[in-house]
C-alpha positions in Angstrom: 2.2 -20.3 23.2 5.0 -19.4 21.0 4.6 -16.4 18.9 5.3 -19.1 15.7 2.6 -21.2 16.6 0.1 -18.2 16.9 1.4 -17.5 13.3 0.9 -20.6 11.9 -2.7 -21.2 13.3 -4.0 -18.3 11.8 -1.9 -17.8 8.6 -3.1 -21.5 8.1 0.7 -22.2 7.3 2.8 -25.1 8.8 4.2 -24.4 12.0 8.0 -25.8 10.3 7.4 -23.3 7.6 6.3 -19.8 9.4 9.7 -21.1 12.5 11.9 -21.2 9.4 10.4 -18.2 8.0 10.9 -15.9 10.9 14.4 -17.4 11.9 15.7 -16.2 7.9 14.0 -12.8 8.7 15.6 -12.3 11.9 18.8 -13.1 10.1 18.3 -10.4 7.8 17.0 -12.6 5.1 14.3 -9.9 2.8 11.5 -11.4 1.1 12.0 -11.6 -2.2 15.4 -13.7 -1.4 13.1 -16.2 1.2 10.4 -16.8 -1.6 12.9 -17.6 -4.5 16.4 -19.1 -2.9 15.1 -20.9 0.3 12.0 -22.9 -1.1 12.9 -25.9 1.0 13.3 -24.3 4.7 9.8 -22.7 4.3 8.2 -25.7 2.4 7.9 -23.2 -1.5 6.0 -20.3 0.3 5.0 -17.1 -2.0 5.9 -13.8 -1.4 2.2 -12.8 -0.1 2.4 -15.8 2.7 6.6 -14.5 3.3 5.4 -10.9 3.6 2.1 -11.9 5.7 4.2 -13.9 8.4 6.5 -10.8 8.7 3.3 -8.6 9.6 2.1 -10.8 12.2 5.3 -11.1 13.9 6.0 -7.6 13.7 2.8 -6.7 15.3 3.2 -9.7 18.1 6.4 -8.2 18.7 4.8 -4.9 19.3 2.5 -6.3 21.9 5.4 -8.2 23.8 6.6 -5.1 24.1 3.4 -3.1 25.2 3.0 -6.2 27.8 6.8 -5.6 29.0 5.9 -1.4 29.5 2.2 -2.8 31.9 4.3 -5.2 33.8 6.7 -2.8 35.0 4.0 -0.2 35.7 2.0 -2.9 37.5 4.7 -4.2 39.6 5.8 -0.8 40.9 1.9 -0.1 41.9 2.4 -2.8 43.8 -1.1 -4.6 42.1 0.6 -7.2 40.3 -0.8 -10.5 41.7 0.4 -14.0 39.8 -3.1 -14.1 38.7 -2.6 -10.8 36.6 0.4 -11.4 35.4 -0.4 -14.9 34.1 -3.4 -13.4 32.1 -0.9 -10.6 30.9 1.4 -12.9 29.7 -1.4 -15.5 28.0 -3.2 -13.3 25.6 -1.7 -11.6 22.4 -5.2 -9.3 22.1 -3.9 -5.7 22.2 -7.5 -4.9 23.0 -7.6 -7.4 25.8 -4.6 -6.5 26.9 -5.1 -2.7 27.2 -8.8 -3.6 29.1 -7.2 -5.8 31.8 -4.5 -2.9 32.1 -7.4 -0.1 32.1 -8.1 -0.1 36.0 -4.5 0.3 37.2 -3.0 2.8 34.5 -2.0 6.0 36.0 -5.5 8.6 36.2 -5.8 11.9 36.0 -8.2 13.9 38.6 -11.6 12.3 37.4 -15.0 12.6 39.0 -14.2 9.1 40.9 -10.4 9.6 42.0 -12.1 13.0 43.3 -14.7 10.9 45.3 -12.2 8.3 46.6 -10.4 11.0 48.1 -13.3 11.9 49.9 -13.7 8.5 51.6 -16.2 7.4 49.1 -15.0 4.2 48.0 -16.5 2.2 51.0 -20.2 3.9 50.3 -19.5 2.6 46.6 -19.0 -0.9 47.8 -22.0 -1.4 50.0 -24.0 0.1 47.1 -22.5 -2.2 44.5 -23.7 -4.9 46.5 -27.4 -4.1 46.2 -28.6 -5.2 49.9 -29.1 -2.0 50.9 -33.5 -1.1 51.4 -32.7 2.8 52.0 -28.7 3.4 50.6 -29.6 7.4 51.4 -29.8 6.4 55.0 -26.6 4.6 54.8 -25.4 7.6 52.6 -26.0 10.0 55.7 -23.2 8.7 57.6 -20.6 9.4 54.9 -21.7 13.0 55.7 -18.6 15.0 57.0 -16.2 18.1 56.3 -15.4 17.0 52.6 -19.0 15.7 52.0 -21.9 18.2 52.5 -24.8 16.1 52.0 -26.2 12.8 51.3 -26.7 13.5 48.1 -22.9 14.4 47.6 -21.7 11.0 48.9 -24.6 9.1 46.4 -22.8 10.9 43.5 -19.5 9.7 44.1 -20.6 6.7 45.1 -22.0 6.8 41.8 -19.3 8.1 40.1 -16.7 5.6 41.7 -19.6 2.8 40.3 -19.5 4.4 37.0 -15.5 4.1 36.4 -15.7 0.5 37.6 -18.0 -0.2 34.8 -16.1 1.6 32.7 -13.0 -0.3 33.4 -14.9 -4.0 33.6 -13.7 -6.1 31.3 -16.8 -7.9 30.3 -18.9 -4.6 31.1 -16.6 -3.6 27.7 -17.4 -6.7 26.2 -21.2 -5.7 26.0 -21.0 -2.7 24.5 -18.0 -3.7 21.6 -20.9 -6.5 21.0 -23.8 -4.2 20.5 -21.3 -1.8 18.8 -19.7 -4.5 16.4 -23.8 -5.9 15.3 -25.9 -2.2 15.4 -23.5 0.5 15.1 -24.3 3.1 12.6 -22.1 5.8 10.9 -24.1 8.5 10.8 -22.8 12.2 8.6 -24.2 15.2 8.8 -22.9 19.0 7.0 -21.6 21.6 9.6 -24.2 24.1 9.4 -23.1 27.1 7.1 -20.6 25.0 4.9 -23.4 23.6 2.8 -22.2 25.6 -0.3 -18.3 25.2 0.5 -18.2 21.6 1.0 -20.8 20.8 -1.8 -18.5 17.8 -3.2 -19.5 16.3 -0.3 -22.9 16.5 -0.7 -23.6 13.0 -1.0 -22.8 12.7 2.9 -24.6 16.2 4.3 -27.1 13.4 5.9 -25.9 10.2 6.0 -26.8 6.7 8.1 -25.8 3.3 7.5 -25.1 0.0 9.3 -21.1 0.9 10.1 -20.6 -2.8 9.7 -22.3 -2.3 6.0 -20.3 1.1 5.2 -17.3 0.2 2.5 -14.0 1.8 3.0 -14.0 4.2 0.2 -16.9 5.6 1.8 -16.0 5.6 5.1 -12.5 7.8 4.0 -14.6 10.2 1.8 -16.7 10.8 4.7 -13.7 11.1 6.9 -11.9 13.3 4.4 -14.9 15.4 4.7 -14.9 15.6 8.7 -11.0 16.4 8.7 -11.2 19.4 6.2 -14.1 20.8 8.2 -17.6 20.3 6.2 -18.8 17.0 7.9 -19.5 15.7 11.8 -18.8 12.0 11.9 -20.3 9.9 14.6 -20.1 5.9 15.4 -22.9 4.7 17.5 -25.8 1.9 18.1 -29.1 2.7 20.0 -28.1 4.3 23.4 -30.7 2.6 25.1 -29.8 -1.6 24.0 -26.3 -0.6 25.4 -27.7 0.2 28.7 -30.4 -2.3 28.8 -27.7 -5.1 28.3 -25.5 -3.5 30.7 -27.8 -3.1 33.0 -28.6 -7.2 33.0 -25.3 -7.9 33.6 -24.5 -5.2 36.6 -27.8 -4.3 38.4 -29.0 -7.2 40.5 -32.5 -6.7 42.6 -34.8 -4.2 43.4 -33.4 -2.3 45.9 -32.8 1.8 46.5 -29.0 0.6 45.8 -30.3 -1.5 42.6 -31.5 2.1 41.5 -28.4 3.4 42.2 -26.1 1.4 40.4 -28.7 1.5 37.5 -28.2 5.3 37.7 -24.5 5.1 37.6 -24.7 2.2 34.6 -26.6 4.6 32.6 -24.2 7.8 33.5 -20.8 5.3 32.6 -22.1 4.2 29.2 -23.1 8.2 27.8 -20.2 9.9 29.9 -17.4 7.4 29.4 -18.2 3.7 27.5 -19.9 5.0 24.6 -17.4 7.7 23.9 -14.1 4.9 24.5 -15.7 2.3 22.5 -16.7 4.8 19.9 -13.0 5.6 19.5 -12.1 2.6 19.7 -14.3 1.6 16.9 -13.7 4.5 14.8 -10.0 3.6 14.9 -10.8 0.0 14.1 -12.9 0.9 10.7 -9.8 3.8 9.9 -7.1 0.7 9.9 -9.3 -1.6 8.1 -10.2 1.0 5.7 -6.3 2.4 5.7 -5.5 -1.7 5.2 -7.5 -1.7 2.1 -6.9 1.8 0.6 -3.1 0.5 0.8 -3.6 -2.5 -0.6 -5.6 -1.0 -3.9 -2.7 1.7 -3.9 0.1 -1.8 -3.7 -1.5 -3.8 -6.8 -2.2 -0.3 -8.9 1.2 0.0 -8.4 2.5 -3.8 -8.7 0.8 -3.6 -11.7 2.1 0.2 -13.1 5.6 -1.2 -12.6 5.5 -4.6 -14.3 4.1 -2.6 -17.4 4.9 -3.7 -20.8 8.4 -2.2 -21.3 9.3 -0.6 -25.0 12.8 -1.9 -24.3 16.1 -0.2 -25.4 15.1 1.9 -28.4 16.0 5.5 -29.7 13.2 7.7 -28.7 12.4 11.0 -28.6 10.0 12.2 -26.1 7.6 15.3 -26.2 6.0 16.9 -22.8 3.4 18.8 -24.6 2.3 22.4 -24.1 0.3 25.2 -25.5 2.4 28.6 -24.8 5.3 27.4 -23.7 5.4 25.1 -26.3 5.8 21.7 -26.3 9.7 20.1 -24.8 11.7 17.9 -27.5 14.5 15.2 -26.2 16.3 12.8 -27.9 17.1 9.9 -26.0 19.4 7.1 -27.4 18.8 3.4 -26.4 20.2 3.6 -23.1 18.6 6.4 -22.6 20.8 9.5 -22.3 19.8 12.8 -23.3 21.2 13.5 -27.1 19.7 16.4 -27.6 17.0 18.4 -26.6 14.8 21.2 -28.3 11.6 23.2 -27.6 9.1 23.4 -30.8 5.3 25.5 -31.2 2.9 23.6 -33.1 -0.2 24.9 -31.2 -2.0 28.3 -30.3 -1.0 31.0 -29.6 2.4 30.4 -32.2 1.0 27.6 -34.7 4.6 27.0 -35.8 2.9 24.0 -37.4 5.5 23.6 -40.5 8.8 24.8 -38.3 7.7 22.4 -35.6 7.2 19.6 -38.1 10.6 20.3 -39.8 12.2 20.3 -36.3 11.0 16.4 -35.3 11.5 14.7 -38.9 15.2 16.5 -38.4 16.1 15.3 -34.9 14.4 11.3 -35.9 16.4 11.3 -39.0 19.2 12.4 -37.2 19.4 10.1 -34.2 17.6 7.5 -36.4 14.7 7.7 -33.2 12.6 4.3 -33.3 9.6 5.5 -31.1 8.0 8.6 -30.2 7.0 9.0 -26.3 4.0 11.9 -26.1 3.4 12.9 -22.3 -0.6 13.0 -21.8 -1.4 16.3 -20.4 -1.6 19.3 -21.4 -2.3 19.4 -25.0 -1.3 15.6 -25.6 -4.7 14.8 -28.0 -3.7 18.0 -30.4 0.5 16.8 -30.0 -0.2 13.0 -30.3 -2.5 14.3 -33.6 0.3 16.6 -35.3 3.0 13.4 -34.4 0.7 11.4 -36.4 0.6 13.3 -39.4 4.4 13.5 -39.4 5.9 11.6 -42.3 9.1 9.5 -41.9 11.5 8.2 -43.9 11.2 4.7 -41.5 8.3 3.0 -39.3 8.3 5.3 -36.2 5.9 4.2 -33.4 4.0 7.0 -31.3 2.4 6.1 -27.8 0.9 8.2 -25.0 2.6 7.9 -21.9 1.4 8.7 -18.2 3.1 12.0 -17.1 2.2 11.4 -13.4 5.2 11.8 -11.1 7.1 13.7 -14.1 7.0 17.1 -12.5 8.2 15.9 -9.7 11.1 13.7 -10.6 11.9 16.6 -12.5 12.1 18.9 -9.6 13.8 16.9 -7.4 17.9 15.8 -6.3 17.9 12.5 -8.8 17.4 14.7 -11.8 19.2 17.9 -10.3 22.2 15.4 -9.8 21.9 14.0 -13.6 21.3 16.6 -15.5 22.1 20.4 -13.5 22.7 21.7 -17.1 19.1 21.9 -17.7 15.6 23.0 -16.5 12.6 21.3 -15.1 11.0 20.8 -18.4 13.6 18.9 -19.9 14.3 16.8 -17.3 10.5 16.0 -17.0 10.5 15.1 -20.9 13.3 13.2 -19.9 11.2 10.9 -17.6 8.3 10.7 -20.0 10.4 9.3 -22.8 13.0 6.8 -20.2 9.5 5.3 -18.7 8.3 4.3 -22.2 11.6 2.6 -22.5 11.5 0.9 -19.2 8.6 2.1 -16.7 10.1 0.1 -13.8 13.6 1.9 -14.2 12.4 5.1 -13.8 9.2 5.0 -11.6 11.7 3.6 -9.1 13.1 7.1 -9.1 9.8 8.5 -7.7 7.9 8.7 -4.5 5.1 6.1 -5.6 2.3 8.6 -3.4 3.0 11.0 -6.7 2.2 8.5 -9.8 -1.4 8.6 -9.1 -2.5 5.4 -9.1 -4.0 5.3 -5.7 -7.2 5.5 -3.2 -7.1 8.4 -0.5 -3.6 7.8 -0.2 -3.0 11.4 1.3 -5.4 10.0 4.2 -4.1 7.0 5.1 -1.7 6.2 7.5 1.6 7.3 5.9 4.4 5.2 7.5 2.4 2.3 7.0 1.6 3.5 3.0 5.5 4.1 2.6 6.5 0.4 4.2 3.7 -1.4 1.7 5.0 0.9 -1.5 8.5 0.0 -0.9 7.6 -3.8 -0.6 6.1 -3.8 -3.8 8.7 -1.9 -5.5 11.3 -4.4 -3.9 9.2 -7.1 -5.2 8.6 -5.6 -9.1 12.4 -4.7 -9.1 13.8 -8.5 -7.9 10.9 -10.1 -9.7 12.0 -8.8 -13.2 16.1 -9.1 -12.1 18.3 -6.0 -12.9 21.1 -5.3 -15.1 24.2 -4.2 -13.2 26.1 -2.7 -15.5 23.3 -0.2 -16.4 20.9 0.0 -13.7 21.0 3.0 -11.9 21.3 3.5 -8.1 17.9 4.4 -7.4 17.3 0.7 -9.3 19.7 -1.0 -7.1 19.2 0.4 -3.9 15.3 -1.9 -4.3 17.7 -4.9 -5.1 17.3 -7.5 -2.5 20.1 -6.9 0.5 21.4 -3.7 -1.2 19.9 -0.3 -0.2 20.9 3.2 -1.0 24.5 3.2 0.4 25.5 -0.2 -1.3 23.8 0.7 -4.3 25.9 3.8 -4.4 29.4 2.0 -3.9 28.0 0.0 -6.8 27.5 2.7 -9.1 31.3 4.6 -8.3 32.7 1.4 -8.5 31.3 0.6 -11.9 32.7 3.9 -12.6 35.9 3.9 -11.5 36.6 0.1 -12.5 34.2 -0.2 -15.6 32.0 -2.5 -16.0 31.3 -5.9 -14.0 32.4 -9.1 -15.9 31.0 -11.6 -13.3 28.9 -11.6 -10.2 32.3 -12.8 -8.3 33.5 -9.3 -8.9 30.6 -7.2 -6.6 32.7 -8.8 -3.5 35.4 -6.1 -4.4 32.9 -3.6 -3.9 33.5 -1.6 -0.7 31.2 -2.8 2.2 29.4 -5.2 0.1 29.8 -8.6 2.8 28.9 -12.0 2.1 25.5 -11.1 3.4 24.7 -8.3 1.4 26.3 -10.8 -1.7 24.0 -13.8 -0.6 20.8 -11.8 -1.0 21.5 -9.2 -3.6 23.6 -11.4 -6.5 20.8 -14.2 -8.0 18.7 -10.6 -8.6 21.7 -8.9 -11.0 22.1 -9.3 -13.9 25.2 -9.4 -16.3 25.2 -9.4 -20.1 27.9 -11.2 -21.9 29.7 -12.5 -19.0 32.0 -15.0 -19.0 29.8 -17.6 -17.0 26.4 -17.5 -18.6 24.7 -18.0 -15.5 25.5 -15.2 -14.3 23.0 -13.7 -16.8 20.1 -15.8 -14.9 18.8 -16.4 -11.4 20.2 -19.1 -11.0 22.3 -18.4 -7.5 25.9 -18.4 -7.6 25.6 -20.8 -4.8 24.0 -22.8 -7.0 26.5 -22.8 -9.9 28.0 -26.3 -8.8 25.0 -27.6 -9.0 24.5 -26.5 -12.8 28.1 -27.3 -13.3 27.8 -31.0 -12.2 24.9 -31.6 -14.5 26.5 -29.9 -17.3 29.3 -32.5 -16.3 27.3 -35.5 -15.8 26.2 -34.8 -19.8 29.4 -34.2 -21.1 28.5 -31.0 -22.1 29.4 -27.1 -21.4 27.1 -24.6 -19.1 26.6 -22.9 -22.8 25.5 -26.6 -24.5 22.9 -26.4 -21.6 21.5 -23.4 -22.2 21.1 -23.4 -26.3 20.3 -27.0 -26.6 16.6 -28.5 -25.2 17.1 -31.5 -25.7 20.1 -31.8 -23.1 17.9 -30.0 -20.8 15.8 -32.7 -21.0 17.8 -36.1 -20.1 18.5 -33.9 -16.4 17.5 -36.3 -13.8 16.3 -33.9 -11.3 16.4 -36.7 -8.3 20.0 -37.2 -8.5 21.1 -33.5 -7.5 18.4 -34.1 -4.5 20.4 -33.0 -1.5 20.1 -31.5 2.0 20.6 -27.8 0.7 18.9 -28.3 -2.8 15.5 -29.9 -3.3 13.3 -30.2 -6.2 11.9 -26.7 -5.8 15.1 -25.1 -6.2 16.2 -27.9 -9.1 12.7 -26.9 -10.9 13.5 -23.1 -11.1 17.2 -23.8 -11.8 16.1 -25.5 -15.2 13.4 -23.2 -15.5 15.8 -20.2 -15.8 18.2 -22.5 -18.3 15.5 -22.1 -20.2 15.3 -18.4 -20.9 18.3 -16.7 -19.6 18.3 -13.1 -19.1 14.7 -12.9 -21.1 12.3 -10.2 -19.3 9.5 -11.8 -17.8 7.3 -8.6 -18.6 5.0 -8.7 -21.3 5.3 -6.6 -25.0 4.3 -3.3 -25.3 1.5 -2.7 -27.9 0.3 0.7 -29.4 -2.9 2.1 -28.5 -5.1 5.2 -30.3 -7.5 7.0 -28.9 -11.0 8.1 -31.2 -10.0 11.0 -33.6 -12.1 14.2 -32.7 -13.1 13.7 -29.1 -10.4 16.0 -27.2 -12.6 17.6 -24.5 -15.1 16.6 -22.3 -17.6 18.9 -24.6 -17.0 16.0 -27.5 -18.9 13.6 -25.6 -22.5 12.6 -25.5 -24.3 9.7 -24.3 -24.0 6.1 -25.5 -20.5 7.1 -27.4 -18.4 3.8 -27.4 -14.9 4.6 -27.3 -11.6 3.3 -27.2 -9.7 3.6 -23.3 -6.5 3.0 -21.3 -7.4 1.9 -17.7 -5.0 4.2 -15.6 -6.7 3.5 -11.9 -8.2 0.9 -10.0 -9.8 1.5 -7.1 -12.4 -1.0 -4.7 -15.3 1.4 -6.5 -14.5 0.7 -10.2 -12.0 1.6 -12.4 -10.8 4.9 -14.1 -10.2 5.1 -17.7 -8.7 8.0 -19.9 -10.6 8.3 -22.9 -8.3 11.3 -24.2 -10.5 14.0 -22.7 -8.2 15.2 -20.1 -10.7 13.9 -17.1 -10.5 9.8 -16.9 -14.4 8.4 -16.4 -15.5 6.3 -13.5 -16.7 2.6 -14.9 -18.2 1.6 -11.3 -18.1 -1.8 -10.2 -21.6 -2.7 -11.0 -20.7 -1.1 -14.6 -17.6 -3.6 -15.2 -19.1 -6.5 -16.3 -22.9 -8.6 -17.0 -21.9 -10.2 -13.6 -21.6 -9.3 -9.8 -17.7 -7.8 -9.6 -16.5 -8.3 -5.8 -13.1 -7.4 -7.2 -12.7 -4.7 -9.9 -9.0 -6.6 -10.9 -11.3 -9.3 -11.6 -12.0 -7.6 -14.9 -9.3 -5.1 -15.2 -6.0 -4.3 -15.2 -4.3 -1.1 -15.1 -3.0 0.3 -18.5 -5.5 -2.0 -20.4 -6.8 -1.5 -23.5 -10.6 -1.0 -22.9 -13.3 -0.1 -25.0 -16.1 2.1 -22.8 -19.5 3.5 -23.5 -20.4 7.4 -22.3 -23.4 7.0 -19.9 -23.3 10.1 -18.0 -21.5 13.4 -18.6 -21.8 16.4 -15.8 -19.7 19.0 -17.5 -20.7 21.3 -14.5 -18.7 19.0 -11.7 -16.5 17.4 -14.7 -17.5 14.2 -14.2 -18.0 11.2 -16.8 -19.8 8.1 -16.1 -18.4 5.0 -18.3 -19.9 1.4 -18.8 -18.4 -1.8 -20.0 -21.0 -3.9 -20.1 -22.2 -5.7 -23.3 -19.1 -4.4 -25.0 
């Protein structure tokens, strides 16, 4: 079976769809360009289905690969017979694959290679044949000058028995069944961490059904194990495992029956249970890994799609008791005007100087918004913004400082701004992500904007390719401005990457700035390949073809052109007037390379050329008076910002400095299987207070009948 058809049969996609699919990937094609340009090869397939067909293949082409490596190894043992190698090449199970390989990979000195050495083996056939009355008897003359005694040769008879059930394919097969139906994760404390480990306490002795166990629980309690406070184990009842094995392996009721029922029992507590415990253990960890990831993806999906202010003059504060709070001046492209450092809290209270200083620097650079970061001392700065007075309408919003410090400390904002320090640079980045959170998150390792579940425990490489996917997707999705995008924006355009993105930027600068997409093909190293994916995802203001403000493809442009044509009209007339739009005949511009997909989304982006498909930005205020978790009490209703989602519940910042847990069950008057059923990170919320432990700092929320 082809690897496509394996695809398609399980994706539930057309087998047409996932061949033309993989053959646009294995040209280089990314995902975002197969999902929006090439609707007709893969019959209009989403980026999830695009994305989900490159995983499979991926992984299929792993396991070629893995049967390639046992192949060669087989064939220079000598033990591969056509019968092998046919089942080898038929099944795309890793585990099956590593069980039929199990008996003839490489050993080191273990208890049965020891007895086979001692002429063993043939004792350990007759017994596994279960004729033998008296086996000891047999066992005596297997007595010699490696063997001692008879009960010497029993045990490695035994112990040769016990690797071949180890090894046997369907002998594996029992116990993954009893494993997979009764298994139970069971946690226990290591004994004198009790006091050390105590946010863990919830786990110091823990059972349930493994099958039963969700994944946030399962990587606490792993979390837990790896820093030392909790013993992990993964097993069903000992004693089914052995019963069932023994059903299957033990035949009569002979001295060699008890034998081999002996040696059952010995492979299943010395070797199966630990294997298939790993095994098992490993299986959960991906699965829970799998989903941890994909809470971390859509936090982060959504945290870059958020509503962006746009380009406005703002001035950003990065608040701060003694070191007072950081002041910069952005202007609406947002470059750094000017930047200050004012004292309006303890220990100074520089209230009046402080005020002076901001109504200065917004009358001067005529500032439209004001960008407060929302740590340290954010409640008492957003408060003293607020009872600013302005000469015009100034808007003040609290923005997520995650990810700040550490844009601030790193090359990007060394290389822009090596004039000043960390703090300025980070108010920098508070005030820039107001304007436009998707242009500057890009700039920072998504594992530090804290929207994620365990992400420090998952598996990292896999964690860094689903991030970047997203980010790819959010950047292409909402198009990007070439003439002011910077190259940590580009390098996430479709077909670019760092180095491309970098010619971009030094050719923009030496050349000033692109008039039409026609003119990136002058860029150095930029091919028609790196062209046909990258240009219907930039952006150009005021060009002198309007399309190219749109994603509409350039290779589409004759297309437009002939319509525009056909109504005796300009590409402009198209564009401003409707009712043109309107007499297009979609079935006459049918043709092999253009079908009524791509027509659709042509007029579709007539429509609203170079309009930003994210949604408007709207001010939110926390409740006056309730800075610290000491200002809460039960059943206070306040107003929240969502700023996590995890497969538990959500997390929501009601301007106390620790966000509140609204679990699942708290979400709604209904069963929640999905907490984005409900929610959606940086919502407005309104919560009620249902538990507060100040001692753990810890504050239990409910949305229901609000």
């Amino acid at each position: 079976m082809q690897l496509s058809q394996i695809i398609a049969s399980e994706l539930n996609i057309s087998l047409k769809s996932v061949q033309n699919t993989i053959a646009l990937l294995d040209e280089g094609a990314t995902i975002p360009f197969i999902s929006r340009y090439r609707k007709e090869m893969t019959g209009s397939l989403d980026e999830l289905q695009v994305g989900n067909i490159k995983e499979r293949y991926e992984k299929l082409q792993e396991i070629e690969k893995r049967k390639e490596t046992i192949l060669k190894s087989m064939d220079e043992q000598n033990v591969l017979s056509p019968e092998l190698r046919r089942k080898i090449e038929e099944t795309f199970s890793l585990t099956e694959l590593e069980d039929i390989y199990l008996p003839f990979k490489p050993k080191r000195k273990t208890r049965a290679v020891k007895a086979r050495e001692k002429g063993l083996e043939p004792l350990a056939k007759i017994m596994m044949k279960q004729y033998e009355r008296d086996i000891e008897d047999r066992a005596a003359s297997f007595v010699n000058d490696k063997v001692a005694d008879t009960e010497e040769a029993l045990q490695g008879a035994r112990d040769i028995i016990a690797e071949w059930v180890n090894e046997h394919k369907v002998g594996r097969e029992i116990v993954r069944s009893v494993f997979d139906k009764e298994a139970l994760i069971t946690s226990k404390v290591v004994k004198g961490k009790e006091e050390e480990g105590i946010k863990y306490k919830d786990y110091y002795d823990w059972s349930e059904p493994l099958k039963r166990c969700p994944s946030h629980r399962f990587m606490a309690m792993r979390r837990g194990e790896k820093e030392g406070y909790l013993k992990l184990s993964v097993s069903p009842d000992a004693n089914t495992c052995i019963h069932r094995l023994d059903r299957f392996f033990v035949k009569g009721n002979t001295s060699a029956s008890e034998q081999v029922a002996e040696a059952v029992s010995d492979a299943y507590k010395r070797l199966l249970s630990s294997s298939i415990e790993t095994e098992f253990t490993n299986l959960f960890s991906e699965k829970s890994d799998t989903e941890a990831i994909k809470v971390f993806a859509e936090n982060l999906r959504q945290l870059l799609l958020a509503s962006p202010l746009g380009q406005k003059r703002v001035l950003a504060l990065d608040p701060g008791y003694r070191t007072g709070c950081k002041v910069v001046c952005l202007d609406a492209q947002g470059n750094l005007k000017e930047n200050s450092t004012i004292y309006p809290h303890a220990p100074q209270n520089e209230y009046q100087k402080s005020a002076n200083t901001i109504t200065s620097l917004v009358d001067k650079h005529q500032i439209e918004a004001i960008a407060i970061g929302n740590g340290t001392a954010s409640r008492e700065t957003e408060a003293f913004a607020k009872g600013l007075r302005f000469k015009n309408k100034v808007d003040i919003y609290v923005v997520s400082e995650d990810g700040a410090s550490v844009y601030s400390a790193g090359k990007a904002a060394r290389e822009e701004f090596p004039d000043h320090d960390v703090t300025v640079r980070g108010a920098v980045s508070i005030g820039r992500r107001l304007m436009d959170p998707l242009a500057e998150l890009v700039k920072i390792d998504p594992k530090s904007i804290g929207v994620g579940q365990y992400q420090h425990d998952v598996d990292q490489a896999q964690l860094k390719r689903s991030l970047d996917t997203v980010v790819e997707s959010c950047v292409n999705s909402v198009g990007v401005n070439l003439n002011t995008a910077s190259k940590h924006l580009l390098t996430y355009v479709s077909g670019l990457g760092p180095q491309l993105a970098q010619n971009i930027v030094d050719f923009r600068s030496e050349n000033g700035a692109f008039d039409s997409r026609e003119k990136l093909k002058k860029v150095p190293r930029l091919g028609a390949k790196a062209f046909e994916q990258a240009a219907g995802f930039l952006r150009i203001n005021n060009a002198d073809n309007p399309l190219d403000n749109t994603a509409v493809h350039p290779e589409a442009y004759k297309v437009v052109k002939q319509m525009a044509k056909d109504l005796g009209c300009s590409i402009n007339d198209l564009i401003d007037n409707k009712l043109l739009r309107d007499k297009i005949n979609l079935h006459s511009y049918v043709s092999d390379k253009f079908g009524l997909p791509t027509l659709n989304d042509i007029v579709k982006e007539l429509d609203k050329p170079g309009r930003d498909p994210r949604s408007e930005i709207k001010t939110f205020e926390f409740a006056e008076g309730i800075y610290s978790i000491e200002d809460l009490y039960e059943g206070m209703v306040l107003p929240g910002l969502v700023t996590n989602i995890t497969n538990f519940g959500a997390f929501v910042d009601i301007g106390v400095k620790q966000d509140g847990l609204v679990h699942i069950s708290q979400l709604a008057n209904k069963y929640v299987s999905d907490p984005n059923e409900i929610v959606k990170l940086q919502q407005q919320v309104k919560v009620k207070v249902v538990e507060v432990d100040r001692l753990r700092k810890r504050i239990q929320l409910s949305m229901k009948d609000l």
